[in-house]
PDB file with SEQRES, HELIX, SHEET and CRYST1 records, atoms N, CA, C and O in Angstrom:
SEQRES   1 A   64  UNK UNK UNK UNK UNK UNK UNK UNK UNK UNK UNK UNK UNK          
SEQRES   2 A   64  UNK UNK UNK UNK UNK UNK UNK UNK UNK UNK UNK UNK UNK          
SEQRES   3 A   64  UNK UNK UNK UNK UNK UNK UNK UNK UNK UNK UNK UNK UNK          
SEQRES   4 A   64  UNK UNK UNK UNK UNK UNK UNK UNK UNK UNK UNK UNK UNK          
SEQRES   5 A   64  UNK UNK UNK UNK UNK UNK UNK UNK UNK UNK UNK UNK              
HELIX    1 AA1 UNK A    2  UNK A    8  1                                   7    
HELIX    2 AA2 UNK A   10  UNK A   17  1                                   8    
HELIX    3 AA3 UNK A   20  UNK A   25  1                                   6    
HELIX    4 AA4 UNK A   41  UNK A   55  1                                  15    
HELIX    5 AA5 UNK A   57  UNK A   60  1                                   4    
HELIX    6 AA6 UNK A   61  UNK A   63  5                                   3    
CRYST1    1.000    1.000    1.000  90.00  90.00  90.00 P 1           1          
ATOM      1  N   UNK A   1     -42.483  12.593   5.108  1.00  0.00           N  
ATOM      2  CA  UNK A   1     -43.389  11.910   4.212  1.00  0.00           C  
ATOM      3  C   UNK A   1     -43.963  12.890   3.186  1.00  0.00           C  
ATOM      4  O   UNK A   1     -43.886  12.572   1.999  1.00  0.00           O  
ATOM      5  N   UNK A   2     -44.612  14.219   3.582  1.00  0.00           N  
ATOM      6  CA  UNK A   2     -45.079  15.110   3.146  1.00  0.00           C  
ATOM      7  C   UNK A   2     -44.428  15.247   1.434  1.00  0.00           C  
ATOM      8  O   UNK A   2     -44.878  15.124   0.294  1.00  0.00           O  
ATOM      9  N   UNK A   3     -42.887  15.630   2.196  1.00  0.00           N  
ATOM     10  CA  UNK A   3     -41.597  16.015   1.328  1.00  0.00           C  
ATOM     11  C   UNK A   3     -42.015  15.312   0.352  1.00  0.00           C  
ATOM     12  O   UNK A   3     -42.856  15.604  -0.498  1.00  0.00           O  
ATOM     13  N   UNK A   4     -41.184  14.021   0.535  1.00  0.00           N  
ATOM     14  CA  UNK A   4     -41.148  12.953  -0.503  1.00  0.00           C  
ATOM     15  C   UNK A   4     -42.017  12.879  -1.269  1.00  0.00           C  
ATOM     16  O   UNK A   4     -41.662  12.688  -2.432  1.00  0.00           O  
ATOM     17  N   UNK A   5     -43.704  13.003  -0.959  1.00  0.00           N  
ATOM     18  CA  UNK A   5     -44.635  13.198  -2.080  1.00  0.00           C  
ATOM     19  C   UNK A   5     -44.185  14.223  -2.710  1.00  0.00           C  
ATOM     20  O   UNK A   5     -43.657  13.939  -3.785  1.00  0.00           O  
ATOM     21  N   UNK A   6     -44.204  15.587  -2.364  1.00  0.00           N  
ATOM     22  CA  UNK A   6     -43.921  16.630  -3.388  1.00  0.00           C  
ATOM     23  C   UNK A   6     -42.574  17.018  -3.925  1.00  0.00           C  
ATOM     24  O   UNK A   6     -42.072  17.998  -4.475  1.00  0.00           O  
ATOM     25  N   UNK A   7     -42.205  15.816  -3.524  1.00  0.00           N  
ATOM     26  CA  UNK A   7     -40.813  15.737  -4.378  1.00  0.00           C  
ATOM     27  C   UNK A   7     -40.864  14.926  -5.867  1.00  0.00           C  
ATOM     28  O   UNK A   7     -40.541  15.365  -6.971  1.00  0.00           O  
ATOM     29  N   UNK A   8     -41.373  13.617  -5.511  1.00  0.00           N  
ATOM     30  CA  UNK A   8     -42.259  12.647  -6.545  1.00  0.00           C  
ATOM     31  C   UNK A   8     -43.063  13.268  -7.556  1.00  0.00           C  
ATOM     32  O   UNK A   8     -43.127  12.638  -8.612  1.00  0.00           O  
ATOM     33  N   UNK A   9     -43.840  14.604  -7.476  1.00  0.00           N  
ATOM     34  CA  UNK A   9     -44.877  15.184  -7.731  1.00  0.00           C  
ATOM     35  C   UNK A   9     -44.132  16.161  -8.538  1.00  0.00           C  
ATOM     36  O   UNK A   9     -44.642  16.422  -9.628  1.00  0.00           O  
ATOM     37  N   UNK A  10     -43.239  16.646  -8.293  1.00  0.00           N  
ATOM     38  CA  UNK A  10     -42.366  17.449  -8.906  1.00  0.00           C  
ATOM     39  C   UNK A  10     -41.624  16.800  -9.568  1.00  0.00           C  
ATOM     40  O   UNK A  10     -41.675  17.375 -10.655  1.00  0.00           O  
ATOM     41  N   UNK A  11     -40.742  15.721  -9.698  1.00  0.00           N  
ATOM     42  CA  UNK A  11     -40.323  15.088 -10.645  1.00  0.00           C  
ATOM     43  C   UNK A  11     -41.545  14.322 -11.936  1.00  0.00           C  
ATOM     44  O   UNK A  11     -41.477  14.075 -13.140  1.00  0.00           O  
ATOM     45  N   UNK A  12     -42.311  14.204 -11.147  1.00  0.00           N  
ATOM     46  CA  UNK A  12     -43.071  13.608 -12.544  1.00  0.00           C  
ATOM     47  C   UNK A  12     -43.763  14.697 -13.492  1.00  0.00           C  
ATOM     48  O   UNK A  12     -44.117  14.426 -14.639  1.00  0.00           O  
ATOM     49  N   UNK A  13     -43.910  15.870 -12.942  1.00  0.00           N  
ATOM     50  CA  UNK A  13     -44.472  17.278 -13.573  1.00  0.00           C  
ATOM     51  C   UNK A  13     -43.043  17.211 -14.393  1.00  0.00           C  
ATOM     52  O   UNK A  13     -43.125  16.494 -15.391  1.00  0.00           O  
ATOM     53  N   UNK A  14     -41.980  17.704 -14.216  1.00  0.00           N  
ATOM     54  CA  UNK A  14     -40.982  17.772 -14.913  1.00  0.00           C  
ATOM     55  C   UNK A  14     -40.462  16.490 -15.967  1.00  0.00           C  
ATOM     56  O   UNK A  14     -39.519  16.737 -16.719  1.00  0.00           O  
ATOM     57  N   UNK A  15     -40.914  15.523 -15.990  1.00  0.00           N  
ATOM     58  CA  UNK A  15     -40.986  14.273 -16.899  1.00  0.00           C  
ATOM     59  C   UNK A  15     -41.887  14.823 -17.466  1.00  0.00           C  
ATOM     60  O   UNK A  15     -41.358  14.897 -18.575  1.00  0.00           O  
ATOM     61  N   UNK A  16     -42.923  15.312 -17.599  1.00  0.00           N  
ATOM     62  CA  UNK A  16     -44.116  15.372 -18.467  1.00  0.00           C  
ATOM     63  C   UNK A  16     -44.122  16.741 -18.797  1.00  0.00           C  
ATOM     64  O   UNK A  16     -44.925  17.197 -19.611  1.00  0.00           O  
ATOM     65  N   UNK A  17     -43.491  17.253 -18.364  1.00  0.00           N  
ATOM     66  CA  UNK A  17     -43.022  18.730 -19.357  1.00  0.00           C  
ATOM     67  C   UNK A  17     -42.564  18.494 -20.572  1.00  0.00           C  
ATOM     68  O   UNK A  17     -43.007  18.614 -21.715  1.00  0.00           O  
ATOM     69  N   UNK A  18     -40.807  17.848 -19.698  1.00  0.00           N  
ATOM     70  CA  UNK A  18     -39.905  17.254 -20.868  1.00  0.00           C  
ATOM     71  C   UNK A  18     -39.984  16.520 -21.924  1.00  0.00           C  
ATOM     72  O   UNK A  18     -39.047  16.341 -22.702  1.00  0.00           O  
ATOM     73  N   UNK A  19     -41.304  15.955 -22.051  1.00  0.00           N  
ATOM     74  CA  UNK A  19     -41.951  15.121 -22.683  1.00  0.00           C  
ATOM     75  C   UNK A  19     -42.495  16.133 -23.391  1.00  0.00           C  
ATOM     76  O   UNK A  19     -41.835  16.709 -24.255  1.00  0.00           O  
ATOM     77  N   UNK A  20     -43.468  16.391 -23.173  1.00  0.00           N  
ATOM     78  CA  UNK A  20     -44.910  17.058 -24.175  1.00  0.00           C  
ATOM     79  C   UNK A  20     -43.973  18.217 -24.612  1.00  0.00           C  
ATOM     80  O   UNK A  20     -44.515  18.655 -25.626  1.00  0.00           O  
ATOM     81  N   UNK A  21     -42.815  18.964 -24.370  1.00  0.00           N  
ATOM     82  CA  UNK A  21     -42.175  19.880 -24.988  1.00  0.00           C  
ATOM     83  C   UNK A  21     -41.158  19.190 -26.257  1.00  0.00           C  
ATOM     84  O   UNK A  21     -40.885  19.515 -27.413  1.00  0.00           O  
ATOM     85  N   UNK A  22     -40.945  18.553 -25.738  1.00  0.00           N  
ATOM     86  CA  UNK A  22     -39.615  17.717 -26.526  1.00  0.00           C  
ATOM     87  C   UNK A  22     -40.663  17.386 -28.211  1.00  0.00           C  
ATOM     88  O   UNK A  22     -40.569  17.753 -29.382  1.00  0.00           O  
ATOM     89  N   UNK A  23     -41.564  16.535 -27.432  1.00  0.00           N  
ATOM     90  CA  UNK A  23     -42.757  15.790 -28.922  1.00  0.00           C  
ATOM     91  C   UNK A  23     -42.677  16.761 -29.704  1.00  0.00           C  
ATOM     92  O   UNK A  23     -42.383  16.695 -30.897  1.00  0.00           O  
ATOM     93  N   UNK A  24     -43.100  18.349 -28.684  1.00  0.00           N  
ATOM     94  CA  UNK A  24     -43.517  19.363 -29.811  1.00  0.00           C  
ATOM     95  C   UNK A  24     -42.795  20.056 -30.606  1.00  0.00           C  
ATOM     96  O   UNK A  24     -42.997  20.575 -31.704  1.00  0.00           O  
ATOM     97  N   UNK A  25     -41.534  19.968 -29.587  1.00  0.00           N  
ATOM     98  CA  UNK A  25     -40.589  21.062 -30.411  1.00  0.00           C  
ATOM     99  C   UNK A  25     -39.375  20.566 -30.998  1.00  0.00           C  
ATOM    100  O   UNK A  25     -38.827  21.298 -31.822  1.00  0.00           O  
ATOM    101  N   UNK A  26     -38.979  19.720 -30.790  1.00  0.00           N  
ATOM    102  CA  UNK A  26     -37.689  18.759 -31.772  1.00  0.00           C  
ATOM    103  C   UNK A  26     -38.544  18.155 -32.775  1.00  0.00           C  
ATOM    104  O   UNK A  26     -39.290  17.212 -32.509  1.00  0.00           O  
ATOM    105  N   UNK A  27     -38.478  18.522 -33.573  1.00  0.00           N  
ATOM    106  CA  UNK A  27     -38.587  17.958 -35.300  1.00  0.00           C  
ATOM    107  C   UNK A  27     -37.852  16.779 -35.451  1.00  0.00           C  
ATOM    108  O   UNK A  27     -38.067  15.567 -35.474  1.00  0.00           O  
ATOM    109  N   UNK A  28     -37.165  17.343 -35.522  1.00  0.00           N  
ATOM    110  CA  UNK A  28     -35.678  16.495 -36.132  1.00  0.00           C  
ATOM    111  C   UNK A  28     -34.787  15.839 -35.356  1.00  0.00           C  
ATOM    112  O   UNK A  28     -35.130  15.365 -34.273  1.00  0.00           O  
ATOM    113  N   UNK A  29     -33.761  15.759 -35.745  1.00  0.00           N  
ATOM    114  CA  UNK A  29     -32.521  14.782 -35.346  1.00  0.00           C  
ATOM    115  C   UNK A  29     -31.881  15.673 -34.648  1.00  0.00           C  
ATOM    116  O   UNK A  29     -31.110  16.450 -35.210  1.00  0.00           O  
ATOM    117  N   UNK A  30     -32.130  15.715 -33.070  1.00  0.00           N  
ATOM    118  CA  UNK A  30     -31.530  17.008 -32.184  1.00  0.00           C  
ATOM    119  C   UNK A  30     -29.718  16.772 -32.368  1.00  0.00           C  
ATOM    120  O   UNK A  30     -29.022  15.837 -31.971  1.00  0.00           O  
ATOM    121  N   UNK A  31     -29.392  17.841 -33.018  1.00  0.00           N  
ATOM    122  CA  UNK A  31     -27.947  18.056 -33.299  1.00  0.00           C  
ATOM    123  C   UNK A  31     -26.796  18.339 -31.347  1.00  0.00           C  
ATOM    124  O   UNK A  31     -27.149  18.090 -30.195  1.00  0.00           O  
ATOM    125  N   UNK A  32     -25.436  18.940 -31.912  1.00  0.00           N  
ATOM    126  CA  UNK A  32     -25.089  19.369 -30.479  1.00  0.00           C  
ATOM    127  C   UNK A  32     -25.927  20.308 -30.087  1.00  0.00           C  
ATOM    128  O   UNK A  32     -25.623  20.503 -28.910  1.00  0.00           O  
ATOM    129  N   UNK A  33     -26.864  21.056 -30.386  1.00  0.00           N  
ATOM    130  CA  UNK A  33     -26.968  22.627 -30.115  1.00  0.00           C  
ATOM    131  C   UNK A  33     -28.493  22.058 -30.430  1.00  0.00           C  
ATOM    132  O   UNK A  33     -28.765  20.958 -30.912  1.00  0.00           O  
ATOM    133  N   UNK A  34     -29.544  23.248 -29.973  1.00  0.00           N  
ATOM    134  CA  UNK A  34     -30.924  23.424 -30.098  1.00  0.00           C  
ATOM    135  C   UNK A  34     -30.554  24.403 -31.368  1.00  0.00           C  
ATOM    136  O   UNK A  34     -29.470  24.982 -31.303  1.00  0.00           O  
ATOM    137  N   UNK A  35     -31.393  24.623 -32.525  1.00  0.00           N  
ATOM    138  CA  UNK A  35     -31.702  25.655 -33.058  1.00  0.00           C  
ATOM    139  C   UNK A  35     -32.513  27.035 -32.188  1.00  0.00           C  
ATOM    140  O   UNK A  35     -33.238  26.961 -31.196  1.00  0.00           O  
ATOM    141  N   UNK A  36     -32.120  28.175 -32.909  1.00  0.00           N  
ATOM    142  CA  UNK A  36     -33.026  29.120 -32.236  1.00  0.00           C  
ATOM    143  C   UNK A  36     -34.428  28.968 -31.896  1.00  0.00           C  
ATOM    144  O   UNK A  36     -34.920  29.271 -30.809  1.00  0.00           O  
ATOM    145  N   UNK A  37     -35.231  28.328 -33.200  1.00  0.00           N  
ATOM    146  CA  UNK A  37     -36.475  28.197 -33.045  1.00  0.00           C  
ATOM    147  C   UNK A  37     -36.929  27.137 -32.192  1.00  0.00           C  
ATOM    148  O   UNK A  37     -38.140  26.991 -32.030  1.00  0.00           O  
ATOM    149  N   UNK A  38     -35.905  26.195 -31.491  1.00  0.00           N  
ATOM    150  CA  UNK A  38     -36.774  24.798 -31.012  1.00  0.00           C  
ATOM    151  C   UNK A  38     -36.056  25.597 -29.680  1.00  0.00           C  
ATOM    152  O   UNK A  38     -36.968  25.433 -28.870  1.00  0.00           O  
ATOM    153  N   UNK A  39     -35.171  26.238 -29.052  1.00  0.00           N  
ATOM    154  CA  UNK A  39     -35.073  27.127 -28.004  1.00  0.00           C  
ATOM    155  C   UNK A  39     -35.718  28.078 -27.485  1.00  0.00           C  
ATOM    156  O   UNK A  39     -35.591  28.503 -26.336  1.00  0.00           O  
ATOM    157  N   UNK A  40     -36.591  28.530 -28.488  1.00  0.00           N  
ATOM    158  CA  UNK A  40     -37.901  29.449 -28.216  1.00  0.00           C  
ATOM    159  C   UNK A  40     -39.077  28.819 -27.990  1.00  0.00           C  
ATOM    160  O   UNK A  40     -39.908  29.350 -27.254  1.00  0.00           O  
ATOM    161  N   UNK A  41     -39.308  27.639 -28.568  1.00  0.00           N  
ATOM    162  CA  UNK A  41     -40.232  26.578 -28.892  1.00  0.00           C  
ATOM    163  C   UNK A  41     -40.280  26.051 -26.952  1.00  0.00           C  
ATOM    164  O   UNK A  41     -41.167  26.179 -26.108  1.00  0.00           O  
ATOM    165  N   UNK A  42     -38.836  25.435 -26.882  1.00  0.00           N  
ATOM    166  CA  UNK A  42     -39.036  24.563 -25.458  1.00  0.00           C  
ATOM    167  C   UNK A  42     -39.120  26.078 -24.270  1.00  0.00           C  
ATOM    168  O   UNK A  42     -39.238  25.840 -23.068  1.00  0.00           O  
ATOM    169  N   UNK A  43     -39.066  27.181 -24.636  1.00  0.00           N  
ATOM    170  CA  UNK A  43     -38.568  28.029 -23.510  1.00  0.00           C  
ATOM    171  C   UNK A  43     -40.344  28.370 -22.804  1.00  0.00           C  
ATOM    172  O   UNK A  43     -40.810  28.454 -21.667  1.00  0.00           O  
ATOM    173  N   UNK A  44     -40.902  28.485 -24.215  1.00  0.00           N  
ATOM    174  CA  UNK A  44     -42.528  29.038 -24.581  1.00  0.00           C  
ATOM    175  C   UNK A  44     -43.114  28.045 -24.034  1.00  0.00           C  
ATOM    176  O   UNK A  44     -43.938  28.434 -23.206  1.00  0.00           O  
ATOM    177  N   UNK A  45     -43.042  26.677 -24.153  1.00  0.00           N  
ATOM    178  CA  UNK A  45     -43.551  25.130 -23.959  1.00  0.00           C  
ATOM    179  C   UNK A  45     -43.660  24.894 -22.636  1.00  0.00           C  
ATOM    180  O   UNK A  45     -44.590  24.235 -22.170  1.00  0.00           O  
ATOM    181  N   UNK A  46     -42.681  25.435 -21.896  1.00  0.00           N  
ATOM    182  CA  UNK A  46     -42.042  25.217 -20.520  1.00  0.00           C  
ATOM    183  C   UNK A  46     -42.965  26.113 -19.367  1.00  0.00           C  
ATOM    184  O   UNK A  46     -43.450  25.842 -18.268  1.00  0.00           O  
ATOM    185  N   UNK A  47     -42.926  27.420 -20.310  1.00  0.00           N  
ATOM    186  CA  UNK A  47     -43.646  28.156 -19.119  1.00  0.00           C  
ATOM    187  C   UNK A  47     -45.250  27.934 -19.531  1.00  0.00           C  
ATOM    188  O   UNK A  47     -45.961  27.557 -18.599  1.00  0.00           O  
ATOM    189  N   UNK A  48     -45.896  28.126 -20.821  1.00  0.00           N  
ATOM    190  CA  UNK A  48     -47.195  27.521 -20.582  1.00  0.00           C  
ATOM    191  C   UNK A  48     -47.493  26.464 -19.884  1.00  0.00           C  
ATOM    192  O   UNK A  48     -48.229  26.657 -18.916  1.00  0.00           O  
ATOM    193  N   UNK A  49     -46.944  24.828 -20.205  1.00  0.00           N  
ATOM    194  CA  UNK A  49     -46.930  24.126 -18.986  1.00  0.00           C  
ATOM    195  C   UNK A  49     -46.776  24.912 -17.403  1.00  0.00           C  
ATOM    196  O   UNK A  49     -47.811  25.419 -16.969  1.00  0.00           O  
ATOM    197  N   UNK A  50     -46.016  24.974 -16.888  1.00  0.00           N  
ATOM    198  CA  UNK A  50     -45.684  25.456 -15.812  1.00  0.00           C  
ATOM    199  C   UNK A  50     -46.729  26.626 -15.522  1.00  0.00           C  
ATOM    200  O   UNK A  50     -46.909  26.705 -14.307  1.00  0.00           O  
ATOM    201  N   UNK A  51     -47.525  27.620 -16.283  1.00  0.00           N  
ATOM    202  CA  UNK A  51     -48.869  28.294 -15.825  1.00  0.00           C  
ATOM    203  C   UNK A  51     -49.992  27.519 -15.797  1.00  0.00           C  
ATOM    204  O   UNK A  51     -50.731  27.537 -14.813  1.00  0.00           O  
ATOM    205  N   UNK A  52     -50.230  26.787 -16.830  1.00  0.00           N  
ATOM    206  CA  UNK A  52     -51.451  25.710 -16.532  1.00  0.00           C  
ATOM    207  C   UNK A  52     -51.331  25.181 -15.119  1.00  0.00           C  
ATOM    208  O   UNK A  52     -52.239  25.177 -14.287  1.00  0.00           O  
ATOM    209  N   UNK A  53     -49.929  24.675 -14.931  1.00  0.00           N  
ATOM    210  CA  UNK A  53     -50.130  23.863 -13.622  1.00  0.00           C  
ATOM    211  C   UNK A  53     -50.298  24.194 -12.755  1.00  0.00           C  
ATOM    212  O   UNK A  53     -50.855  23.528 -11.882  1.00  0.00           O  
ATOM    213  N   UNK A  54     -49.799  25.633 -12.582  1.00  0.00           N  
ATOM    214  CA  UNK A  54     -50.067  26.580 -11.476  1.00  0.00           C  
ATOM    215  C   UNK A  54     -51.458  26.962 -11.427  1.00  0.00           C  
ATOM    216  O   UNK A  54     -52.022  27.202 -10.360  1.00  0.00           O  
ATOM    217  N   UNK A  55     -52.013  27.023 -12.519  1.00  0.00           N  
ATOM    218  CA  UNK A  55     -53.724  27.570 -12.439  1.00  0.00           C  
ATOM    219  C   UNK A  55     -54.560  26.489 -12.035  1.00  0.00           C  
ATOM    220  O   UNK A  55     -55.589  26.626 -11.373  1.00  0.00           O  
ATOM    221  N   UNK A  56     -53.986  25.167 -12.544  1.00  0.00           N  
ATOM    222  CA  UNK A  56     -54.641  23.575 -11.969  1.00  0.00           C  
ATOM    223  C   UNK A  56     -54.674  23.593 -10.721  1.00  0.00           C  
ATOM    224  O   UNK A  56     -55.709  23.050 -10.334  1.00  0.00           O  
ATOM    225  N   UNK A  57     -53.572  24.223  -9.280  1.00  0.00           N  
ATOM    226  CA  UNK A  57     -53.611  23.471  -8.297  1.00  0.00           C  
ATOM    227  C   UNK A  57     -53.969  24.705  -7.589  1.00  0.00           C  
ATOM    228  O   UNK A  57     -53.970  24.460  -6.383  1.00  0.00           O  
ATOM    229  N   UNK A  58     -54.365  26.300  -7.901  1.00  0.00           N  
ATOM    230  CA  UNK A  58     -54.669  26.955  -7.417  1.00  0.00           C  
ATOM    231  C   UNK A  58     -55.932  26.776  -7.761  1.00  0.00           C  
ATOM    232  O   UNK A  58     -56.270  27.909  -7.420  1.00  0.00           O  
ATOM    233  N   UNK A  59     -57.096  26.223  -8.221  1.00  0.00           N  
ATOM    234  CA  UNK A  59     -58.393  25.818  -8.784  1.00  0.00           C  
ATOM    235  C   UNK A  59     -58.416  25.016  -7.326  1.00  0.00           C  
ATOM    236  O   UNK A  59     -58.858  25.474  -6.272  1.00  0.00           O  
ATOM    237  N   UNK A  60     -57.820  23.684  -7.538  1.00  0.00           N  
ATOM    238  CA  UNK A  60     -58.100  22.692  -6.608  1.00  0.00           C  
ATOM    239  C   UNK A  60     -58.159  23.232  -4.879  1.00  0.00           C  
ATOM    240  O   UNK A  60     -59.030  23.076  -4.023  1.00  0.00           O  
ATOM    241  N   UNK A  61     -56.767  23.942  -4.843  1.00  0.00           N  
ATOM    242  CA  UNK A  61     -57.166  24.947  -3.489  1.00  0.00           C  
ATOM    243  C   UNK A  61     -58.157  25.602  -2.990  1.00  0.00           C  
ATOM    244  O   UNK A  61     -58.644  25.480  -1.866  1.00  0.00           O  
ATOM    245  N   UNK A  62     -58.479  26.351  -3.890  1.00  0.00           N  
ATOM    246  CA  UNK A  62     -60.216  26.594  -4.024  1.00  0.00           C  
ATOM    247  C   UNK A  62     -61.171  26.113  -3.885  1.00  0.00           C  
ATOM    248  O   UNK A  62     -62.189  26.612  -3.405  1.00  0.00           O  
ATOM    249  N   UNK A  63     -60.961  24.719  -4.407  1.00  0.00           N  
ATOM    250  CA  UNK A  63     -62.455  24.749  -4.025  1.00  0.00           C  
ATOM    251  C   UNK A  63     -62.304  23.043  -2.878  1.00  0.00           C  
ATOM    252  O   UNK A  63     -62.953  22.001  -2.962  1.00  0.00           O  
ATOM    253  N   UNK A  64     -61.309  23.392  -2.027  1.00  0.00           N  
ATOM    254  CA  UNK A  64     -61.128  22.709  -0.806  1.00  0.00           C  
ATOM    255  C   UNK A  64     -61.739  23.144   0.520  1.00  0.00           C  
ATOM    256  O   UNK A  64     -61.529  22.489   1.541  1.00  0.00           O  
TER     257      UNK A  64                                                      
END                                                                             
């Protein structure tokens, strides 16, 4: 049961990455290929997300 939540929990973090990175960093009409800059854009996008979230649930640990 455990699993399955933080499996759920992890897929929807990763929907809402893919999301709020995508809004920010595709401009345009995504071709075959990323440009350099929207590859730096989603790479940068990805890990700030991914530290926020880590600083979000190490907060919440805290103060459990």
């Amino acid at each position: 049961m455990q699993q399955e939540k933080e499996r759920a929990m992890a897929n929807e973090m990763i929907a809402k990455l893919t999301s709020a990175c995508w809004d920010k960093c595709i401009t345009g009409t995504p071709g075959s290929k990323f440009s350099s800059g929207e590859s730096s854009c989603l790479s940068n996008c990805a890990q700030r997300y991914l530290d926020m979230s880590m600083m979000i649930v190490k907060r919440f640990q805290s103060m459990q």
